[in-house]
N, C-alpha and C positions, 0 to 999 in steps of 0.2 A: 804484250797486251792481249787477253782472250777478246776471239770477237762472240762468245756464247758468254755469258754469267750462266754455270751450273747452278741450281737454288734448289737447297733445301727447307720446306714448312713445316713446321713444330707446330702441330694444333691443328687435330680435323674436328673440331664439334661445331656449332655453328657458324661461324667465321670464315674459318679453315678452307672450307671446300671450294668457297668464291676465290679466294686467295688464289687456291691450286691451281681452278682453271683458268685465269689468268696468267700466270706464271706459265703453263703450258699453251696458251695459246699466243702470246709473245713471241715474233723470230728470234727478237734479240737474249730473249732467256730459255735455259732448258731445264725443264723441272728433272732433280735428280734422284730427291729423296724426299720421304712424305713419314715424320714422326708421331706419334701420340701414342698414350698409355694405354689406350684402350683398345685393341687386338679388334670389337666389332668395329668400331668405327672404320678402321685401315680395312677391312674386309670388304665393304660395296667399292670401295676406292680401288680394288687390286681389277678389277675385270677393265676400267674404265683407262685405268696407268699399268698395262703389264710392264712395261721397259721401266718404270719407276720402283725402288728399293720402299718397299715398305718397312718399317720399326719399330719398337716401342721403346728401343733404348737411343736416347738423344746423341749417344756416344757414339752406336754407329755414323753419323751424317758427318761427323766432323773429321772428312775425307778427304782429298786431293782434291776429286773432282767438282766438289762444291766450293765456290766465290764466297756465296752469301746465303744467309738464312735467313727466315722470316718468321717469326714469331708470332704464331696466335694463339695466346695460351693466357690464363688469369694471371693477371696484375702481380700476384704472390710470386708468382715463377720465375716472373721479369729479368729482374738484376742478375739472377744463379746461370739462367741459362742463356742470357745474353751474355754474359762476364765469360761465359765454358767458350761462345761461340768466336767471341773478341780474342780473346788469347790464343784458337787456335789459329787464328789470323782470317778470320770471314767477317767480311761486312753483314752488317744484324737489319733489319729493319723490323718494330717493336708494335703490331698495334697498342692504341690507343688506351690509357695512358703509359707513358713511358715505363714509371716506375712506382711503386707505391711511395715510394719517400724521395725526396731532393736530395738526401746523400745518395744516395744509391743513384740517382740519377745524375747526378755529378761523378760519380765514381766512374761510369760505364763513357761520359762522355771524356774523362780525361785517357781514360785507358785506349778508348778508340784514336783519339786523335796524336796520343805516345805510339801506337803501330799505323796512324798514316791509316785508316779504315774510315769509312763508311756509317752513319750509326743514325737513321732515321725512324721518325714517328709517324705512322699512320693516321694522320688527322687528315682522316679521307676530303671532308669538305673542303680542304681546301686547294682540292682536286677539283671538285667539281665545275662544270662551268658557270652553272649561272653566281656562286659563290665567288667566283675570278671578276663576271664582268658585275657584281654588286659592289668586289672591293675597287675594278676600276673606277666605276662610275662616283664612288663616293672620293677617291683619289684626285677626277679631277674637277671635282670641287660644282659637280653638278647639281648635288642637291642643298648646298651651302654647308654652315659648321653644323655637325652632328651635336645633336641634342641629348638623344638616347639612345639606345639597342634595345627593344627589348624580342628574346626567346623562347619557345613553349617547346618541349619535345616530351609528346605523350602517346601514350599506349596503354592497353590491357595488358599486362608482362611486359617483357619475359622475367619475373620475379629470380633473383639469383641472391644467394646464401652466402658469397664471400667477396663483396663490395655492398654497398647499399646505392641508392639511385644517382648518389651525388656524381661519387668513381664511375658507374653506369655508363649516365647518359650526361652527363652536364659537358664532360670534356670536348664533348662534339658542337657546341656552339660558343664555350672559353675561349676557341682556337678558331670558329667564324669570327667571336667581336674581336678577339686580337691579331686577327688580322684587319680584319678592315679596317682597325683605330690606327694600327700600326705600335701600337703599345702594349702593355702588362698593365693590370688593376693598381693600385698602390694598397686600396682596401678592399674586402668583402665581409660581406654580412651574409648567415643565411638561416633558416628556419624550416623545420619539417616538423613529419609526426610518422608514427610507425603503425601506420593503418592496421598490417597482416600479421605481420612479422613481430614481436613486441621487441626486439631489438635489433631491426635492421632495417632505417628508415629509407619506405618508398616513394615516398613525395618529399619536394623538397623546393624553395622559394630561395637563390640568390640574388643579390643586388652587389655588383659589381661597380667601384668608385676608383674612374679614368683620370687620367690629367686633363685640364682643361675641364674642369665640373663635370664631365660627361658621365653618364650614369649608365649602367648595362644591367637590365635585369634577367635572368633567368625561369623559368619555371621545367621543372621536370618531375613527372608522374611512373609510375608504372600499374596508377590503379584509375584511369580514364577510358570513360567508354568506346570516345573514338581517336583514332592516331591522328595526330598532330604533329609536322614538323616545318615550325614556322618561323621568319626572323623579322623583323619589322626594323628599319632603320629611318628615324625623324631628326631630317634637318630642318636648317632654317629657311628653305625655301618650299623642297621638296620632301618626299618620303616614300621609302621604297620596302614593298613586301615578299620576300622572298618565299615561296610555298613550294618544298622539298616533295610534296606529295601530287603537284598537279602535273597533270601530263603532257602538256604545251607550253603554259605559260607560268610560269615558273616565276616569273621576275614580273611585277608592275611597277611604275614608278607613277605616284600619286602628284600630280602639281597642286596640291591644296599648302597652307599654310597659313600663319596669322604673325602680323607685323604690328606691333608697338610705337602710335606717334605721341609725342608731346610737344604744344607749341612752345612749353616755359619752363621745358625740365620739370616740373614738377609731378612726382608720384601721382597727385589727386588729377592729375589733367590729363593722364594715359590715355590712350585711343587704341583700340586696335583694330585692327582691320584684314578681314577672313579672305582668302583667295580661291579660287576652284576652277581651274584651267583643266581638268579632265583627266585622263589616264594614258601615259605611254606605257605599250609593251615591248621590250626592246629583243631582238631576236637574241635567244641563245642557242648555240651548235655545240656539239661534244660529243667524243664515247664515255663510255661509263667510268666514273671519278676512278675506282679501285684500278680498273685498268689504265688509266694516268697515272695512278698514285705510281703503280708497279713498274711502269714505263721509267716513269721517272727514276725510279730507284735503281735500276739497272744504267741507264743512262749516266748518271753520276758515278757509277761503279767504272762504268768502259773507258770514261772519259775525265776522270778525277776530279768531278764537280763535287762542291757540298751541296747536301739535299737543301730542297725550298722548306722542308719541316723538321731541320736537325734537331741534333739531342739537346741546343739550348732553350729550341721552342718548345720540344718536350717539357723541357725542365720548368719554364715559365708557365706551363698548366697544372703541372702537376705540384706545385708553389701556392697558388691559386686555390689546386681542392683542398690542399693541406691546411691552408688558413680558413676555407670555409668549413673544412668537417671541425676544426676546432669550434667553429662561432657555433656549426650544428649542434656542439654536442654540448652545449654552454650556453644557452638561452639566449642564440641570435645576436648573440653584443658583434660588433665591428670589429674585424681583426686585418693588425698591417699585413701585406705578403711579402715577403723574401724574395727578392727579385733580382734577377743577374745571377745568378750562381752563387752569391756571396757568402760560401760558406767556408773556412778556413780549413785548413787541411784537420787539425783537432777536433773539430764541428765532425766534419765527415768522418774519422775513424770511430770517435764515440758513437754518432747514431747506427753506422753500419753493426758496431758492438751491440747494439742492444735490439738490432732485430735480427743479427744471427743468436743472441740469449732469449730473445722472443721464439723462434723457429726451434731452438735446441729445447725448450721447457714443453711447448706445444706438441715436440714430437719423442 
């Protein structure tokens, strides 16, 4: 057993560079090699990492001395250069979303777990702390049964050309509300419009349908004047606000609520009655989510744990956007999600088929 995981990162543009320094500033990991295509980017990086291999060819990292890779690279790349990294026997860790398709994302997690590897997602939040102590607190049944989730994650930009807002930003609270429910959608619906872009929508409205009626809405922007990253979680007693952007208090938990009496069962004889007991802030502690997420992924490599955000959570978001960029592209009608991995091994060879005939026609 190494007591260092060698890591190599695939991807310095914006992402990347947080990655890096994490990865180097970890005992328990040693950064070994730093990939991307693009020769400037590797360039500020070389004064900052001289003992680190820079590249532009992915082929050199997959060397002896590297365990595991990490992958920050577009969505497109995912499966090609995870599947290069699986085989040659390195544990992958994949930001966020795993893969652009379920096949593919079923492919990468059967292949990992035939070589006994490693194969986690990047769904930073659910690293974060106050994200942990909102799924405890809804856990143990502090705020009563969950009513709704609802989401907002906006901003001015950063407008990008090969996903639209859904792929974006959406995956980043699909994977807060499923965790906290502890479930997958069964349905989603969703609706945008292509503000800028005339075919690559930046705004975009899910409504996500839980078991137990529970309903999770989304909204995600990339044309809002001010950033926004908020989660709102309404139970039946309590309600709790998470705000990703304040600088202390992070977590409120609101004791308001409205309770429903009738003396005869009857509909026409409902009462309700409104509560407002004030506002707990509950303390949260942490370092930075990425640097847990990173921790942890080394962690499960040293000690042959499966990650807390494996390839199957992966695959239950990325299920998720699949069924909503359908409903997106289809005037918002409701669409079931494929959930569990349920794809048959014919399922999977066919779709793999048609996005390397996709990739071969495009290029």
């Amino acid at each position: 057993m190494v007591k260092q995981v060698g890591i190599a990162v695939v991807g310095a543009g914006y992402w990347g560079p947080h990655i890096i320094r994490n990865v180097a500033e970890l005992p328990e990991s040693k950064l070994v090699a730093i990939a991307d295509l693009s020769p400037e980017r590797l360039y500020p990086l070389r004064a900052r990492y001289p003992d680190v291999m820079m590249t532009t060819n992915v082929q050199d990292i997959l060397r002896d001395d590297v365990h595991a890779v990490i992958l920050a690279t577009p969505v497109n790349s995912h499966y090609n250069l995870a599947r290069q990294a699986l085989r040659a026997g390195k544990h992958v860790l994949i930001e966020k979303p795993l893969t652009r398709t379920s096949a593919e994302g079923l492919a990468l997690i059967r292949l990992a777990e035939e070589k006994g590897l490693a194969l986690m997602v990047g769904h930073t939040f659910e690293y974060n702390p106050a994200v942990v102590a909102m799924h405890e607190i809804v856990r143990r049944g502090d705020i009563g049964r969950v009513l709704y989730i609802d989401a907002a994650r906006l901003n001015l930009g950063q407008f990008r050309n090969d996903v639209n807002v859904l792929w974006d930003l959406a995956p980043h609270d699909i994977s807060i509300i499923n965790m906290i429910l502890g479930a997958t959608p069964t349905h989603v619906s969703a609706r945008g419009n292509t503000c800028v872009h005339p075919q690559m929508h930046d705004v975009a409205y899910l409504e996500l349908r839980y078991p137990d009626a529970i309903m999770g809405h989304i909204h995600v922007s990339w044309l809002e004047p001010a950033k926004v990253r908020r989660v709102t979680v309404v139970g039946e007693e309590k309600m709790i606000v998470y705000n990703d952007l304040a600088f202390e208090e992070k977590l409120r938990i609101y004791d308001k609520g409205v309770v429903k009496t009738s003396s005869s069962g009857d509909y026409a004889d409902f009462q309700l009655t409104y509560h407002n007991r004030g506002v707990v802030i509950p303390p949260v502690t942490g370092s930075e989510p990425l640097k847990i997420e990173i921790a942890h992924f080394v962690d499960c490599i040293l000690h042959g744990k499966p990650p807390q955000s494996d390839g199957w959570v992966g695959l239950g978001v990325t299920q998720v956007l699949e069924a909503a960029n359908r409903s997106l592209m289809n005037g918002g009608g409701r669409k079931k999600v494929q959930s569990g991995g349920k794809l048959n091994d014919l399922e999977v060879e066919r779709q793999l088929r048609l996005v390397s005939r996709e990739k071969s026609i495009a290029g």
